[in-house]
N, C-alpha and C positions, 0 to 999 in steps of 0.2 A: 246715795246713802252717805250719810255727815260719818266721819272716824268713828264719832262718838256714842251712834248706833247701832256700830260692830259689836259679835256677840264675840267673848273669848276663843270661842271655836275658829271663828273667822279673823283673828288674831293670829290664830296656831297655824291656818293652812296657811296665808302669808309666812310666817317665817320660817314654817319649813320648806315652801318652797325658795323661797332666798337661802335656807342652809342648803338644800339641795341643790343650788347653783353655784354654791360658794364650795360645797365637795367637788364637783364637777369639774372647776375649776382647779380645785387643789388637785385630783387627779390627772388633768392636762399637765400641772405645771410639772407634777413628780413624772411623770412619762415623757416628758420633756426634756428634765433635768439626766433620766437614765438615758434617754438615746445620745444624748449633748456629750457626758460621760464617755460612753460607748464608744463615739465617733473621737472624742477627742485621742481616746487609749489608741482605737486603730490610727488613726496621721500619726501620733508619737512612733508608734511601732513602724509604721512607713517610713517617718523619717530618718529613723535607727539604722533601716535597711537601705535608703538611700544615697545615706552617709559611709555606709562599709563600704556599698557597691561603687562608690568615689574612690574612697584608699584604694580597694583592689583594680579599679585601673591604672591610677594613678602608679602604683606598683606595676602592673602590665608595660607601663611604657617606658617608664623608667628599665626595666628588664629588656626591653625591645630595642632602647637605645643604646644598652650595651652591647646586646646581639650584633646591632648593625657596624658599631664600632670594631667591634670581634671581625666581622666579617669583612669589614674593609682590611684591616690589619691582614686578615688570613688570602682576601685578593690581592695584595702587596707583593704578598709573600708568595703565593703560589704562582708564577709569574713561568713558565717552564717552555722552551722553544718547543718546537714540537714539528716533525718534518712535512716536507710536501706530501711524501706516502700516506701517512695518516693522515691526513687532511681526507686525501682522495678516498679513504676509506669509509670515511662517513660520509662522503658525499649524497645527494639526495638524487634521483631522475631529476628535476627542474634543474638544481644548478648544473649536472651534467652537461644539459644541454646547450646551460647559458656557458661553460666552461665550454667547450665543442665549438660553438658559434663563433665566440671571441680570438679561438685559436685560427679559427681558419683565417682572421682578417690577418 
């Protein structure tokens, strides 16, 4: 059938269906554009939270290295003799025994 034979009807369903493929498409592209959107907000919001949960370590350690600082300083200092009696006192059974053994040689 030559173009030219077409009746206008057969015009009309040609281009509605090419509109009907061309809506189709426009609705791909908008459901497309909404999830693209969507997803881009949630990584932002990811990355928002990725970035805090850096400071607050980075804070953590820094805190940590002062502790350990602290605490070397405070083992310096608490440095205190402490006699043979107390010793024995916390003794455990195992080194009792390993103390025992060693005395007898």
């Amino acid at each position: 059938m030559c173009i030219r034979d077409r009746t206008i009807s057969d015009h009309q369903k040609v281009l509605d269906s090419k509109l009907k493929k061309v809506i189709e498409k426009t609705a791909c592209i908008k459901e497309f554009k909404r999830i693209s959107e969507s997803s881009t907000h949630k990584l932002q919001i990811l990355i928002k939270h990725i970035n805090r949960d850096k400071e607050k370590i980075e804070t953590m350690k820094e805190e940590m290295l002062a502790l350990e600082e602290e605490c070397e300083k405070l083992h310096d200092i608490i440095r205190i003799p402490v006699s043979y009696t107390h010793l024995r006192a916390h003794e455990t059974g195992r080194n009792l025994v390993c103390r025992l053994l060693l005395e007898k040689k």
